[in-house]
LOBANU-128818 format. One record per residue (C-alpha): x, y, z; residue number from 1; residue in one letter. Coordinates in steps of 0.05 Angstrom, whole numbers, plus 5000, padded with zeros to 4 digits. Example, Ala and Ser with C-alpha at 12.3 -4.5 7.8 and 13.67 -1.06 7.14 Angstrom:
2
<rec x="5246" y="4910" z="5156" i="1" aa="A"/>
<rec x="5273" y="4979" z="5143" i="2" aa="S"/>
REM end
This chain:
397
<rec x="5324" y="0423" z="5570" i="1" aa="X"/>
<rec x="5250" y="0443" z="5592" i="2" aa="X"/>
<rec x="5277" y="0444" z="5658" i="3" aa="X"/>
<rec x="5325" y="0495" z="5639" i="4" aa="X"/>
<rec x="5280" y="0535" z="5604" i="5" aa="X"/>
<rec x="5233" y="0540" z="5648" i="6" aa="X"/>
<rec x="5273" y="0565" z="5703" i="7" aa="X"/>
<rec x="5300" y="0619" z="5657" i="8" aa="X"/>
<rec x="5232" y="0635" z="5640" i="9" aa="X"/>
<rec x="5218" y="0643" z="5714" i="10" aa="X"/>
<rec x="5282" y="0687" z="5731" i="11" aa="X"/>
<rec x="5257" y="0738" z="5669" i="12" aa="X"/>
<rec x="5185" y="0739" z="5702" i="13" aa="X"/>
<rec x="5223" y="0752" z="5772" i="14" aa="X"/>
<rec x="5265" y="0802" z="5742" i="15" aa="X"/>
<rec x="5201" y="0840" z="5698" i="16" aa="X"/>
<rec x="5177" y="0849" z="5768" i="17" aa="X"/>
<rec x="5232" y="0878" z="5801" i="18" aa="X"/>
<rec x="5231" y="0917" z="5741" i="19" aa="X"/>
<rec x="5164" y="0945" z="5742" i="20" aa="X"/>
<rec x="5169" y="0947" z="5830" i="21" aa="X"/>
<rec x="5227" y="1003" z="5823" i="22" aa="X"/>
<rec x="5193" y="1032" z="5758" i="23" aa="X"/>
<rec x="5134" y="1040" z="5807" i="24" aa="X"/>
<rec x="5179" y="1075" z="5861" i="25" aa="X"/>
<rec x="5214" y="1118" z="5814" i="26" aa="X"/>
<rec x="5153" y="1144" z="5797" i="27" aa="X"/>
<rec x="5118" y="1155" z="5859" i="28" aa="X"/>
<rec x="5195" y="1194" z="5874" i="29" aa="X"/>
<rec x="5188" y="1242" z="5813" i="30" aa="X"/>
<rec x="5106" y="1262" z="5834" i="31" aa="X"/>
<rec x="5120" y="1261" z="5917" i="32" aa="X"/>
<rec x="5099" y="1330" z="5921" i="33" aa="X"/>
<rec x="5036" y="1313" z="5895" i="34" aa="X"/>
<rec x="5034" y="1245" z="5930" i="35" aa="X"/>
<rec x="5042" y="1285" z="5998" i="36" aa="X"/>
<rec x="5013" y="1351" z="5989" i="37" aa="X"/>
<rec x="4943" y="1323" z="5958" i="38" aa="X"/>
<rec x="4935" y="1275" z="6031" i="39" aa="X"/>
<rec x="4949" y="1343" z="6066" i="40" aa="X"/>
<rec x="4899" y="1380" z="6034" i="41" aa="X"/>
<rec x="4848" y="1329" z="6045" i="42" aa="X"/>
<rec x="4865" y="1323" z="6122" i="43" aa="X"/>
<rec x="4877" y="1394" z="6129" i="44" aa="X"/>
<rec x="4797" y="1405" z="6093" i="45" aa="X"/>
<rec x="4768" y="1345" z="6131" i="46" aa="X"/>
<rec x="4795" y="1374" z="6199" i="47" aa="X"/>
<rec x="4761" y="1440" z="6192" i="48" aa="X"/>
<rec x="4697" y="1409" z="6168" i="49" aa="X"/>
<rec x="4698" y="1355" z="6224" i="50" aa="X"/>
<rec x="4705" y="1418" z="6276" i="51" aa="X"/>
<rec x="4654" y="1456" z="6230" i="52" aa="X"/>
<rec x="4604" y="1407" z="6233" i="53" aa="X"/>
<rec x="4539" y="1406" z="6291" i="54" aa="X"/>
<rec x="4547" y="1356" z="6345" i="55" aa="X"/>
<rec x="4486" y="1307" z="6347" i="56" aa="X"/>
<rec x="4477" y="1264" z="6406" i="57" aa="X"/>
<rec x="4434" y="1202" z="6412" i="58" aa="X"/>
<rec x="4379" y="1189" z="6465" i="59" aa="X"/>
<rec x="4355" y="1113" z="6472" i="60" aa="X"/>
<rec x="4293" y="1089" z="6498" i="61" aa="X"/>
<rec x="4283" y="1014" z="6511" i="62" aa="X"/>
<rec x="4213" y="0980" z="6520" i="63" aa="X"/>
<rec x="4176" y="0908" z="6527" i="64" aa="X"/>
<rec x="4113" y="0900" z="6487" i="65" aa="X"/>
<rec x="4062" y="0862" z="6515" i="66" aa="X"/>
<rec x="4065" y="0791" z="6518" i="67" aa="X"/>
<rec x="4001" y="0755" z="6478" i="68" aa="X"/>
<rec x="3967" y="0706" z="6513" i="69" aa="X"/>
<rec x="3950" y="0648" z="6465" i="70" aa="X"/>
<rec x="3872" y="0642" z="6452" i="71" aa="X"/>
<rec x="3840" y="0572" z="6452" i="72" aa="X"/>
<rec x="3850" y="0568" z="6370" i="73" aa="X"/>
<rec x="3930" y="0587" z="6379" i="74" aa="X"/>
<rec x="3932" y="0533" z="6440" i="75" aa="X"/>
<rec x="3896" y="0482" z="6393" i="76" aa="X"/>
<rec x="3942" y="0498" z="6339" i="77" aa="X"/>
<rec x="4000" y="0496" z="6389" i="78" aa="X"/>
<rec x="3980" y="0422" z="6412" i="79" aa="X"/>
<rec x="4002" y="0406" z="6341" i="80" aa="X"/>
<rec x="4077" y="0407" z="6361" i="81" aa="X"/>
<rec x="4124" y="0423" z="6303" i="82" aa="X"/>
<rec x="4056" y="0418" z="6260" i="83" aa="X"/>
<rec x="4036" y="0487" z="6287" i="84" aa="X"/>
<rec x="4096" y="0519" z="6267" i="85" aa="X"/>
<rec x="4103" y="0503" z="6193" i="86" aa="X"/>
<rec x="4021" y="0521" z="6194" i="87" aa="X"/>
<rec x="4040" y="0590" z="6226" i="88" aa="X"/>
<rec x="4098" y="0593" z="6178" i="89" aa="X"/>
<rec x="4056" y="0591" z="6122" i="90" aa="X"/>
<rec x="3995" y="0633" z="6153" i="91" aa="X"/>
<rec x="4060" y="0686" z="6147" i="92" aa="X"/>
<rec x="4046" y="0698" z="6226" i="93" aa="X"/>
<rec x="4091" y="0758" z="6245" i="94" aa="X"/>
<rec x="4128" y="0764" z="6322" i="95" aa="X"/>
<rec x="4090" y="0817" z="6366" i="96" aa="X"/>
<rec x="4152" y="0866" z="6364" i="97" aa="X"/>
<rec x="4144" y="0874" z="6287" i="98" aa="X"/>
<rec x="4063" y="0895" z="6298" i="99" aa="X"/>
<rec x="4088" y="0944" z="6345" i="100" aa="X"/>
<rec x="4150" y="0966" z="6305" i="101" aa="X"/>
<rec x="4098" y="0985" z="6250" i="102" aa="X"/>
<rec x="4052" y="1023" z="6292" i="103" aa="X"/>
<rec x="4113" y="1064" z="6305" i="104" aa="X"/>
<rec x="4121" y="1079" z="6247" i="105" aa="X"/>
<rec x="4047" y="1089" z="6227" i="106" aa="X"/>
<rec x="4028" y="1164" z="6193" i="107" aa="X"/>
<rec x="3984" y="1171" z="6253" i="108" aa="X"/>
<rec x="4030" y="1160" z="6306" i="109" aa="X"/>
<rec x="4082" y="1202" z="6279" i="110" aa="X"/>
<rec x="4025" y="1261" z="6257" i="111" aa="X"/>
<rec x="4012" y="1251" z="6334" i="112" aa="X"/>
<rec x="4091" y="1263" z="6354" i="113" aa="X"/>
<rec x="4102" y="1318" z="6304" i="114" aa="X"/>
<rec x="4039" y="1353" z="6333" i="115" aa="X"/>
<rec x="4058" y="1346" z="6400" i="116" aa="X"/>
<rec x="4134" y="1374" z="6389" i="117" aa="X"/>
<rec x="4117" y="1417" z="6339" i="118" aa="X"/>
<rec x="4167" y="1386" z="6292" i="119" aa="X"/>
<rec x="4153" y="1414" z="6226" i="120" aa="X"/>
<rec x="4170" y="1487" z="6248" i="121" aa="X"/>
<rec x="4240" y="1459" z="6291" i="122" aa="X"/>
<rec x="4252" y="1416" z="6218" i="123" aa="X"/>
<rec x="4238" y="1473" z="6176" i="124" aa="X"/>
<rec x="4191" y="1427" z="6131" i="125" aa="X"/>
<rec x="4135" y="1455" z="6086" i="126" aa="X"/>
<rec x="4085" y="1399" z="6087" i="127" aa="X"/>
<rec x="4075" y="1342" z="6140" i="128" aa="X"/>
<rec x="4110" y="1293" z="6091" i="129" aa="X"/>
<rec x="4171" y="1325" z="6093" i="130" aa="X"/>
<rec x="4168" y="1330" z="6167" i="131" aa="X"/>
<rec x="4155" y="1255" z="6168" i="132" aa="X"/>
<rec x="4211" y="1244" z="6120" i="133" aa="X"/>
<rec x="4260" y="1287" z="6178" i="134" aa="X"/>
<rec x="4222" y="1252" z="6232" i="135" aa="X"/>
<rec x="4244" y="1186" z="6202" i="136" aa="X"/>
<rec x="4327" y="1202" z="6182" i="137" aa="X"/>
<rec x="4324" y="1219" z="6261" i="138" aa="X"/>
<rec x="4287" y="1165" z="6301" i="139" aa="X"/>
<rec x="4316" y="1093" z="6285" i="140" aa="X"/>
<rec x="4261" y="1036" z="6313" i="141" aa="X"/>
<rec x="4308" y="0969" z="6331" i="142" aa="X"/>
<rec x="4279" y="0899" z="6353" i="143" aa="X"/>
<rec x="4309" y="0850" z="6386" i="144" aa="X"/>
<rec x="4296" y="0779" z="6369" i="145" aa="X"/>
<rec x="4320" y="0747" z="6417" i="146" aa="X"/>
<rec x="4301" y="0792" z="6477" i="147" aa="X"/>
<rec x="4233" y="0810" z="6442" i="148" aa="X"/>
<rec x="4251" y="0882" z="6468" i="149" aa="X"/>
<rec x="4242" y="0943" z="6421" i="150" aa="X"/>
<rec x="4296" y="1004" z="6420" i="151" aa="X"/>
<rec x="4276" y="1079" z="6395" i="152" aa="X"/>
<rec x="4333" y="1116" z="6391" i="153" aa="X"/>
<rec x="4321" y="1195" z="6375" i="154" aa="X"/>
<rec x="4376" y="1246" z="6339" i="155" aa="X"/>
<rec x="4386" y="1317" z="6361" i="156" aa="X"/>
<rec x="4430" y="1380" z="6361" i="157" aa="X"/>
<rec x="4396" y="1379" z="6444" i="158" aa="X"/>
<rec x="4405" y="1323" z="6479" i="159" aa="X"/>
<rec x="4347" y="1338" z="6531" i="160" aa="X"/>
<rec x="4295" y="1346" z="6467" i="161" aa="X"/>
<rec x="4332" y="1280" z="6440" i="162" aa="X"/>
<rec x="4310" y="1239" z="6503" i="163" aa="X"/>
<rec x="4243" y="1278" z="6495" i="164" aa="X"/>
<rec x="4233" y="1260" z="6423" i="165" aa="X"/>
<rec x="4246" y="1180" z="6443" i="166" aa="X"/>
<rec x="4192" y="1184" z="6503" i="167" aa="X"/>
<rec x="4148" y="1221" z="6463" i="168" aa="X"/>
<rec x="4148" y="1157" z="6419" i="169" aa="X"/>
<rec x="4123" y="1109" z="6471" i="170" aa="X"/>
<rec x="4079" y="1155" z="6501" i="171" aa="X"/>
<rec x="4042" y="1157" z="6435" i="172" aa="X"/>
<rec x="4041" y="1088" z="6426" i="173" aa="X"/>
<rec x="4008" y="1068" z="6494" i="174" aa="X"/>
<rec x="3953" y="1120" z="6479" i="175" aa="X"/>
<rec x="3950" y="1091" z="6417" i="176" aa="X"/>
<rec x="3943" y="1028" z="6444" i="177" aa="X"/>
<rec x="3888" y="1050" z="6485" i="178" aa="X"/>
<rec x="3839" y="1064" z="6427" i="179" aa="X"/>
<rec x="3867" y="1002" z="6388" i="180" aa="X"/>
<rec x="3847" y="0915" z="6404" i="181" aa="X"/>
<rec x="3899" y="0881" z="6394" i="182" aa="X"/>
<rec x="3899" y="0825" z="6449" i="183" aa="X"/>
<rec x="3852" y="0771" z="6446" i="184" aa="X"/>
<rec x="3820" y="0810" z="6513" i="185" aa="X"/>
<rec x="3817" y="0870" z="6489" i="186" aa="X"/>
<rec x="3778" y="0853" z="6421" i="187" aa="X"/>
<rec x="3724" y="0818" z="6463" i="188" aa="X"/>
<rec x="3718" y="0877" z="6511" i="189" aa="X"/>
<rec x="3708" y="0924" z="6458" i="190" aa="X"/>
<rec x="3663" y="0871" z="6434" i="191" aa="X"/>
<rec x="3627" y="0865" z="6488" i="192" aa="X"/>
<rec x="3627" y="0945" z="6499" i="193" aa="X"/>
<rec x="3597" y="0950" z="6432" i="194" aa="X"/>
<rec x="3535" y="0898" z="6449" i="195" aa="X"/>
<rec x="3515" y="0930" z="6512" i="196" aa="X"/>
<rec x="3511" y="1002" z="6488" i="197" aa="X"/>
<rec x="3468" y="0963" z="6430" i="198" aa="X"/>
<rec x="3431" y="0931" z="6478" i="199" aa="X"/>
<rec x="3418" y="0992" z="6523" i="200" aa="X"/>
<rec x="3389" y="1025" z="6471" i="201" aa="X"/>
<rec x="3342" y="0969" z="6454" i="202" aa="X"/>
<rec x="3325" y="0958" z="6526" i="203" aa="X"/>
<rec x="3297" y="1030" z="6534" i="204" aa="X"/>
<rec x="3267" y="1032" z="6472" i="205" aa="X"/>
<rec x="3218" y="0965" z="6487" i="206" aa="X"/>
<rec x="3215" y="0991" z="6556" i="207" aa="X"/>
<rec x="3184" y="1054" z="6523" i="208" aa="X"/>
<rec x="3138" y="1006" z="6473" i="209" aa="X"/>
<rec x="3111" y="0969" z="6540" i="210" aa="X"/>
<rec x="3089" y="1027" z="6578" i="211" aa="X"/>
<rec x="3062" y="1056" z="6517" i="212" aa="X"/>
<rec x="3018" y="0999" z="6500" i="213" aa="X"/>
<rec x="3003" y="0982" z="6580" i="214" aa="X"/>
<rec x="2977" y="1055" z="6585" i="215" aa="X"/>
<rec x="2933" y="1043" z="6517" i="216" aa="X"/>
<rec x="2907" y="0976" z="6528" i="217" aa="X"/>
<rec x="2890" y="0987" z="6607" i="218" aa="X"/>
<rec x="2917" y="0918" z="6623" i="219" aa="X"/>
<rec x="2954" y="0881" z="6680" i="220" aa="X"/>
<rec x="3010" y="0854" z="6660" i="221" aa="X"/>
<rec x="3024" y="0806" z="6713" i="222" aa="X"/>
<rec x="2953" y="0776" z="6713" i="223" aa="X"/>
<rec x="2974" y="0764" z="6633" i="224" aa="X"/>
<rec x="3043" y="0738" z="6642" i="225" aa="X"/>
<rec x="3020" y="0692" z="6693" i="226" aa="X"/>
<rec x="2957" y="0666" z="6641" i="227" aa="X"/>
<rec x="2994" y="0661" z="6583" i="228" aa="X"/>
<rec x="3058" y="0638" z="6612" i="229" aa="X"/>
<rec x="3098" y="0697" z="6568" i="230" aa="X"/>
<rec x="3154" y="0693" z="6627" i="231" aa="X"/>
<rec x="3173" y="0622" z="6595" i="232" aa="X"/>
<rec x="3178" y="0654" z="6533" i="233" aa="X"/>
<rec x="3214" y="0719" z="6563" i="234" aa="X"/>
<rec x="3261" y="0675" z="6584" i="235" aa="X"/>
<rec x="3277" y="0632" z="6527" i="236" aa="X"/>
<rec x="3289" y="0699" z="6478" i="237" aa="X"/>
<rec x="3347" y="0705" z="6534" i="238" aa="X"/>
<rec x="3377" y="0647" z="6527" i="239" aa="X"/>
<rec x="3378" y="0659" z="6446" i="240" aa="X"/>
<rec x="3403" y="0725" z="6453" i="241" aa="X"/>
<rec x="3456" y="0694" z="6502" i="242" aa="X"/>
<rec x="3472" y="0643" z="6436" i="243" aa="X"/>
<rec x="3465" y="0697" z="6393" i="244" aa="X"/>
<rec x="3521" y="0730" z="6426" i="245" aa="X"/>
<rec x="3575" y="0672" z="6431" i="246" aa="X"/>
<rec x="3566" y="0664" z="6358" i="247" aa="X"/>
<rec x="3588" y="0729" z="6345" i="248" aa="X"/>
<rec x="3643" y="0729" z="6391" i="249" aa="X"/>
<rec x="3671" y="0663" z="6372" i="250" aa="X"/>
<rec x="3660" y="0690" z="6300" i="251" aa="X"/>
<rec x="3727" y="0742" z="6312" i="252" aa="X"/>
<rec x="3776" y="0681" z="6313" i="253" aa="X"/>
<rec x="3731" y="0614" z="6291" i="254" aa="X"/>
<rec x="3699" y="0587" z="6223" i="255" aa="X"/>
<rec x="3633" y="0561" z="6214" i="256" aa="X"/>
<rec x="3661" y="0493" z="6207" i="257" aa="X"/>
<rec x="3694" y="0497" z="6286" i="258" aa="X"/>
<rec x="3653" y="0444" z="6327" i="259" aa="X"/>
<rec x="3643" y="0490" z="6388" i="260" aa="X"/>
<rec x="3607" y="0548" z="6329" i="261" aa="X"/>
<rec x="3564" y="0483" z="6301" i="262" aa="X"/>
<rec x="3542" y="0461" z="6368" i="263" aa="X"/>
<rec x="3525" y="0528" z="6385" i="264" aa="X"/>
<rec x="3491" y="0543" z="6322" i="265" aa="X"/>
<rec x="3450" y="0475" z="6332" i="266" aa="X"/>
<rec x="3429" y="0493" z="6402" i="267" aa="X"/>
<rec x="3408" y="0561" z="6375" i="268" aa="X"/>
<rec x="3362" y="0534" z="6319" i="269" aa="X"/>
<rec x="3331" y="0488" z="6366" i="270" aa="X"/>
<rec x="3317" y="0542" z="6420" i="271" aa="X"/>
<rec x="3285" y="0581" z="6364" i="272" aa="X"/>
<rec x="3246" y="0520" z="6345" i="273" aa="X"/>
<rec x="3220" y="0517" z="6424" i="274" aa="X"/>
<rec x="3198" y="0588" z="6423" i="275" aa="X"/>
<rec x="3155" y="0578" z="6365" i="276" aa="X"/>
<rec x="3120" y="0522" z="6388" i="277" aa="X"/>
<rec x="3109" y="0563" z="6459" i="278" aa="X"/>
<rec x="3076" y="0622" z="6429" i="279" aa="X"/>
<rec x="3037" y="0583" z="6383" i="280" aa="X"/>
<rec x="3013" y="0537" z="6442" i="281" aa="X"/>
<rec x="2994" y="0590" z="6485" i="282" aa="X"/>
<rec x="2919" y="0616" z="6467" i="283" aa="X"/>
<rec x="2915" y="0685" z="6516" i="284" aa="X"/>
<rec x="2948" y="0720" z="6458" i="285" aa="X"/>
<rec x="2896" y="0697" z="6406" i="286" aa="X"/>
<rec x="2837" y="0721" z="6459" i="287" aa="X"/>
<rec x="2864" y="0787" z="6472" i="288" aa="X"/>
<rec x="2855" y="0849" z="6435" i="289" aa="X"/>
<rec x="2915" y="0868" z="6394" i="290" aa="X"/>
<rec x="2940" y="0927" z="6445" i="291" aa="X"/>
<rec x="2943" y="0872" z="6500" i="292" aa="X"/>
<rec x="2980" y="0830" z="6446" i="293" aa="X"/>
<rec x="3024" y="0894" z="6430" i="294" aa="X"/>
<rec x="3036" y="0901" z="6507" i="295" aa="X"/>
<rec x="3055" y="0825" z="6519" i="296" aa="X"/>
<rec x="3109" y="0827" z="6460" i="297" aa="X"/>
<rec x="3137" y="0889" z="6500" i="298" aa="X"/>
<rec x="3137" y="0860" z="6560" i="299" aa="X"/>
<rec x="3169" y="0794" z="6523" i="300" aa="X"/>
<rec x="3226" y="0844" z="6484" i="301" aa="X"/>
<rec x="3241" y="0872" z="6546" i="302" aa="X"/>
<rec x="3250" y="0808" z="6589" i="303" aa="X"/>
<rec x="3293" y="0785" z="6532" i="304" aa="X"/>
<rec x="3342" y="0845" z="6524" i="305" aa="X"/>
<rec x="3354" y="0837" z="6601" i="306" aa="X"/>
<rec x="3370" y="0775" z="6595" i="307" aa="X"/>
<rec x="3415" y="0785" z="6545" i="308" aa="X"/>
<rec x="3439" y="0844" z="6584" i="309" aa="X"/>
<rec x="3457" y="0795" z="6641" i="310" aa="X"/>
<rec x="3501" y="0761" z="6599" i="311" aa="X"/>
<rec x="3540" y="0810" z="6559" i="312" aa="X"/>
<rec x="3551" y="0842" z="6629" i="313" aa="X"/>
<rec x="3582" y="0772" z="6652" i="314" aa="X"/>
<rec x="3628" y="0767" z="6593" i="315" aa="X"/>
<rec x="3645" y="0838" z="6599" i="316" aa="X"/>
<rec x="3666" y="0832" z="6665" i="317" aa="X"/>
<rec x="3715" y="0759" z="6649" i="318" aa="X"/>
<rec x="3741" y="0794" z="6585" i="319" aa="X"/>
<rec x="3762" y="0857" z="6633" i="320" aa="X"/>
<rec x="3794" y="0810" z="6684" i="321" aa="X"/>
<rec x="3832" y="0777" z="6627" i="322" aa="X"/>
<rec x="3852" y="0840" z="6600" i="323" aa="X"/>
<rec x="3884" y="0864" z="6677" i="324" aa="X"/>
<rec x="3919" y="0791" z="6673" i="325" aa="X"/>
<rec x="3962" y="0821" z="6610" i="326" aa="X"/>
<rec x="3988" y="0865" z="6649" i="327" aa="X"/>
<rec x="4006" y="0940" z="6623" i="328" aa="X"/>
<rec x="4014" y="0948" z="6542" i="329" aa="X"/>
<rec x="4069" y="0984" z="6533" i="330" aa="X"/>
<rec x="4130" y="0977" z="6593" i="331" aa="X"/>
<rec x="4190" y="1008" z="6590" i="332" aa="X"/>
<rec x="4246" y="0980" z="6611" i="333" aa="X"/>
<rec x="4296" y="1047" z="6607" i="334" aa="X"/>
<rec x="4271" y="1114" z="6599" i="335" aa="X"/>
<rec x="4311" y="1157" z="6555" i="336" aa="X"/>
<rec x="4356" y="1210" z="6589" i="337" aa="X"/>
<rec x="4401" y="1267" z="6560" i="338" aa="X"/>
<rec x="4467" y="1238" z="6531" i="339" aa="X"/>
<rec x="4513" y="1271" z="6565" i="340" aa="X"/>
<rec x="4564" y="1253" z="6507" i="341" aa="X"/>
<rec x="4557" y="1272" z="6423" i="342" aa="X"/>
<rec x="4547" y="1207" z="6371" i="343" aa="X"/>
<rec x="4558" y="1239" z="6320" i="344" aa="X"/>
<rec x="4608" y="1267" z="6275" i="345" aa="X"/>
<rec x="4663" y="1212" z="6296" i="346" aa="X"/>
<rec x="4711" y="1262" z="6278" i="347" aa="X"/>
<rec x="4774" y="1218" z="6286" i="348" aa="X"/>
<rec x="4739" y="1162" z="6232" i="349" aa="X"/>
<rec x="4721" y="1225" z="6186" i="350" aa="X"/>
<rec x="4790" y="1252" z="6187" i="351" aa="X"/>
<rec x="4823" y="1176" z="6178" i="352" aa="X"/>
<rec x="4784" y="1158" z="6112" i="353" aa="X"/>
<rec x="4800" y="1234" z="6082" i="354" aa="X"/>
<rec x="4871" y="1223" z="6098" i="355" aa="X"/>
<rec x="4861" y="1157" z="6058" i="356" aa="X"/>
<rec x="4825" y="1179" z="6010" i="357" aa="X"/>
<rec x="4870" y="1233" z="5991" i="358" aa="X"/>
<rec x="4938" y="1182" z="6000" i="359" aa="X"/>
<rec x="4893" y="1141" z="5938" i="360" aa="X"/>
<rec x="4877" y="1207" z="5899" i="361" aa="X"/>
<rec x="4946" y="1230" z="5906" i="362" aa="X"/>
<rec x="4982" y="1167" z="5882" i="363" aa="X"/>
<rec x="4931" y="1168" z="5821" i="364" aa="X"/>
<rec x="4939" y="1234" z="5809" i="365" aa="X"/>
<rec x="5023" y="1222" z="5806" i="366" aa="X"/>
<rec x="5019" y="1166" z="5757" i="367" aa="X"/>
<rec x="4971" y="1204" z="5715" i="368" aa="X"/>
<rec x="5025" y="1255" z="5726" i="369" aa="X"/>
<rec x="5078" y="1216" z="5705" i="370" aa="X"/>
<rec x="5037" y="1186" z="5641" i="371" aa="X"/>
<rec x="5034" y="1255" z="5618" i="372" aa="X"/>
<rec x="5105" y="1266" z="5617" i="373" aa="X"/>
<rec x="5129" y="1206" z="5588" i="374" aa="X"/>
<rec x="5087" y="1208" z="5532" i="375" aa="X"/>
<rec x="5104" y="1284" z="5514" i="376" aa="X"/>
<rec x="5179" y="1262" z="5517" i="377" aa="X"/>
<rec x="5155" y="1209" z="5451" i="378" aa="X"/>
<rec x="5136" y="1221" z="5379" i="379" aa="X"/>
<rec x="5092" y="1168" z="5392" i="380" aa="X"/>
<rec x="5062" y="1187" z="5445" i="381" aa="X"/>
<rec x="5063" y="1263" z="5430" i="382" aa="X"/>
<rec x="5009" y="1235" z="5367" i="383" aa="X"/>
<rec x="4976" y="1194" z="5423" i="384" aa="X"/>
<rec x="4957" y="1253" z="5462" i="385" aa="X"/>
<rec x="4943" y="1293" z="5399" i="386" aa="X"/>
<rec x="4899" y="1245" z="5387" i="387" aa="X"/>
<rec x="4868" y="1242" z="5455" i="388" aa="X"/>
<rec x="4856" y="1317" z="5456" i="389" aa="X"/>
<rec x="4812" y="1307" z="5390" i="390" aa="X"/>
<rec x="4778" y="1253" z="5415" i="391" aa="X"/>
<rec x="4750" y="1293" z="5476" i="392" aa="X"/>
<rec x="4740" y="1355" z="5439" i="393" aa="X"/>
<rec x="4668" y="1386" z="5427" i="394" aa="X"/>
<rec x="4693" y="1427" z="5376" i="395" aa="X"/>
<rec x="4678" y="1409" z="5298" i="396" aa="X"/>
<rec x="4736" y="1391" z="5251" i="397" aa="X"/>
REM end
């Protein structure tokens, strides 16, 4: 008997569907006017805006950032096999293309670009904002993770100032670039840059001291130096200013606690140690008057600064070489040209999803239809839509 029943159970369900299938058709029948004449509309307007609309095209430049050489703390941390990459995972390290994606996309960059093109009359913008706002709906900056490569690709009504827009880009970013360290080479050259215009400046200022001092004391030097063995001493202040200056490089990427920064540091403080005991040994300072002292610490500032002057040359020169090693910054791979062909408005796409749009609207719009006239045909559902019309009313009762 359940058997039975459920099977007539099942052939009612079967046959509430075929009911409610042809009630479905019947009604889509009675409103096909407005099932076919609302998808027409919606075409018809979507094929005159599609023609109305300005043709953008799409210029693409593609270019290789620079590929970091690994300084001696990455290649130590490196030695550390799958070690070094959950430490860099944590440290948050980000890939090269990202740092470059961001300069990009920096205020100053882009101030630079909308200077040079004179965007923010061709956008129409008041204030620089909102021409970096346009500047940014129009450039889109892609990376490549796997490649490492870095897309700009530039929107414009012209295709010509669209492939000058995406150039524009890079060439602002390798001048960029030029005033910016980022490489491990470039930081100590600036570094080193920095130290010898320092130590210029020093040199000609103790070279002014010593002849200052030579020309009020009436001395000779040499005849001094060679007494009171100051060239020792000279020499010495050179090889501390040489410490001095490792310290301060090695400072940019170690700790205090790195062994090579210790053992330097030690060496230092016992240098320092032997130049006190030298000067206090040596007596020809104690028996000269204190302009021949004043001229034998000149002649000792100035021995040191070239020494030191020696050496910041050196590691200028080896931080130069490894800088040319990197090869050029900013490299690209394909130079934007004019598109010879529009990206945009797909018409065809814009046309399909109207046309489907309006197919949905019209169907709703025939059962809503439909609703409407059933329920005025009804006491029942005359009071509903009494009902409904009070509901929705703003006016007071």
């Amino acid at each position: 008997m359940s058997d039975m029943n459920q099977t007539a159970q099942t052939a009612a369900q079967a046959e509430d569907d075929e009911i409610s299938l042809i009630d479905l058709a019947i009604a889509l029948g009675e409103e096909k006017k407005t099932l076919f004449m609302v998808p027409a509309i919606t075409t018809s307007l979507a094929i005159v805006v599609s023609l109305m609309m300005t043709p953008i095209f799409t210029a693409k430049t593609v270019m290789m950032p620079p590929q970091q050489q690994q300084s001696g703390a990455a290649s130590a941390l490196a030695s550390l096999g799958a070690l070094a990459g959950l430490a860099g995972a944590a440290a948050g390290v980000k890939s090269p293309d990202e740092m470059y994606i961001a300069f990009m996309q920096s205020d100053t960059l882009q101030n630079a670009v909308i200077k040079k093109l004179d965007l923010q009359e061709r956008y129409n913008a008041k204030t620089l904002v909102d021409t970096r706002n346009a500047l940014k709906g129009t450039v889109k900056i892609i990376s490549d993770k796997k490649s490492g490569l870095i897309t700009v690709e530039a929107d414009d009504k012209d295709p010509e100032f669209a492939a000058k827009l995406a150039n524009t880009h890079v060439e602002e970013l390798r001048s960029l670039m030029g005033r910016l360290a980022v490489t491990d080479a470039q930081q100590r050259r600036v570094f080193f840059e920095q130290a010898i215009a320092k130590t210029q400046s020093e040199l000609a200022e103790a070279e002014a001291n010593f002849r200052t001092a030579k020309e009020k004391s009436g001395m000779q030097v040499t005849a001094v130096i060679a007494e009171t063995a100051v060239r020792a001493g000279a020499e010495m202040r050179g090889q501390i200013a040489a410490k001095e200056v490792q310290i301060a490089a090695m400072s940019n990427f170690a700790t205090p606690q790195n062994p090579d920064v210790q053992r330097l540091a030690g060496e230092l403080s016992a240098l320092r140690s032997q130049l006190g005991k030298l000067e206090q040994g040596s007596g020809g300072d104690q028996k000269s008057s204190p302009l021949q002292q004043l001229a034998v610490k000149s002649y000792r500032d100035i021995k040191a600064r070239e020494a030191m002057m020696g050496v910041l040359v050196a590691q200028y020169e080896s931080a130069r070489v490894d800088e040319a090693k990197e090869g050029p910054l900013i490299q690209q791979v394909d130079v934007a040209v004019a598109p010879e062909r529009k990206s945009k408005p797909k018409r065809a796409i814009f046309v399909l999803v109207s046309a489907f749009a309006g197919l949905f609207l019209g169907v709703l719009i025939a059962f809503v239809r439909r609703a409407l006239r059933k329920a005025a045909q009804s006491e029942n559902g005359v009071a509903q839509l009494t009902l409904l019309k009070q509901a929705w009313s703003f006016k007071r009762a």
